[in-house]
C-alpha positions in Angstrom: 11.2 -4.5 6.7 12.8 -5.6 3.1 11.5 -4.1 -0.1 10.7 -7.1 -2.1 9.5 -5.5 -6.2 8.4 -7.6 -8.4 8.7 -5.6 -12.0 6.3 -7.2 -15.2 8.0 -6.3 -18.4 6.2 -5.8 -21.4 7.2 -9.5 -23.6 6.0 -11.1 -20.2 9.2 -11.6 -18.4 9.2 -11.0 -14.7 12.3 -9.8 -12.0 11.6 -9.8 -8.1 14.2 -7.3 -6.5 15.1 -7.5 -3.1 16.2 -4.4 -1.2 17.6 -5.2 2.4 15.7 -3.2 5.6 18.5 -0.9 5.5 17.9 1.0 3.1 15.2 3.0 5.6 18.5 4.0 7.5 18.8 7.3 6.2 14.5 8.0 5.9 12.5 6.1 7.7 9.2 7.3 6.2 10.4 7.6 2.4 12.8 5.8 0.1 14.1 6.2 -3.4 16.0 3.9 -5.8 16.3 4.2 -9.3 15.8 0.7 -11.3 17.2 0.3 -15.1 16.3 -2.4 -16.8 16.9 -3.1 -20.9 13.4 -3.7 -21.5 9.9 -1.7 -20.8 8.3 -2.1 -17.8 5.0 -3.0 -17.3 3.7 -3.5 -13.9 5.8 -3.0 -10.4 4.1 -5.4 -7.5 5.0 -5.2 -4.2 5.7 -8.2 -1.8 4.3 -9.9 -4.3 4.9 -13.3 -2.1 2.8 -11.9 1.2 6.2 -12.2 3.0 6.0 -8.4 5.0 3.3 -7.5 7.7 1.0 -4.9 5.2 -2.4 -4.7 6.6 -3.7 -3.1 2.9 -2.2 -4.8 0.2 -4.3 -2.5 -2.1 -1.7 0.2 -2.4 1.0 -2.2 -3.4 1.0 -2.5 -7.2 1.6 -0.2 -10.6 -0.8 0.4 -12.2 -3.3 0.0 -9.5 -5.6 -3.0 -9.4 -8.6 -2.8 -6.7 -8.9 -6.2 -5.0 -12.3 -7.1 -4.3 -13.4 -5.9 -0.4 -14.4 -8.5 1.9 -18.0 -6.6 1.5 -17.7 -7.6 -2.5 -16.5 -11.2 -1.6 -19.8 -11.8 0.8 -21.9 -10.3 -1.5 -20.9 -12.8 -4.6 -20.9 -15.7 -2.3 -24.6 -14.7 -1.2 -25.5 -13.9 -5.0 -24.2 -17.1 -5.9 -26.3 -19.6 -3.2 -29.2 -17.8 -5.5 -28.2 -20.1 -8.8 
């Protein structure tokens, strides 16, 4: 599979970078690529479209954000039937 990055800089700005499947030619378990860019860097998502087959998408961003469980989800939909 493609590495797709999207990288949040700090004045708001966002970049999605697209690394082809080969790049797991030479390791297919690890990979490393150095990005420069001129301005800070905020957050790093990845496959930020849902375009690869990742079964937990909760590993995919820096810094981490938690998405909500589909335990958390039932439980607001039941709390909010109470209101």
């Amino acid at each position: 599979m493609p590495i797709i990055l999207q990288f949040t800089f700090e004045d708001g700005s966002k970049e999605v970078v697209r690394i082809p499947a080969e790049i797991w030619r030479r390791q297919e378990t690890t990979v490393t690529k150095v990005f420069i860019f001129d301005k800070k860097v905020t957050s790093i998502l990845l496959d930020p479209f849902l375009e690869i087959a990742d079964t937990d998408v909760n590993n995919n961003s820096w810094p981490t954000k938690q998405s909500p469980t589909k335990f958390d989800l039932y439980k607001n939909k039941q709390s909010n039937k109470h209101h």
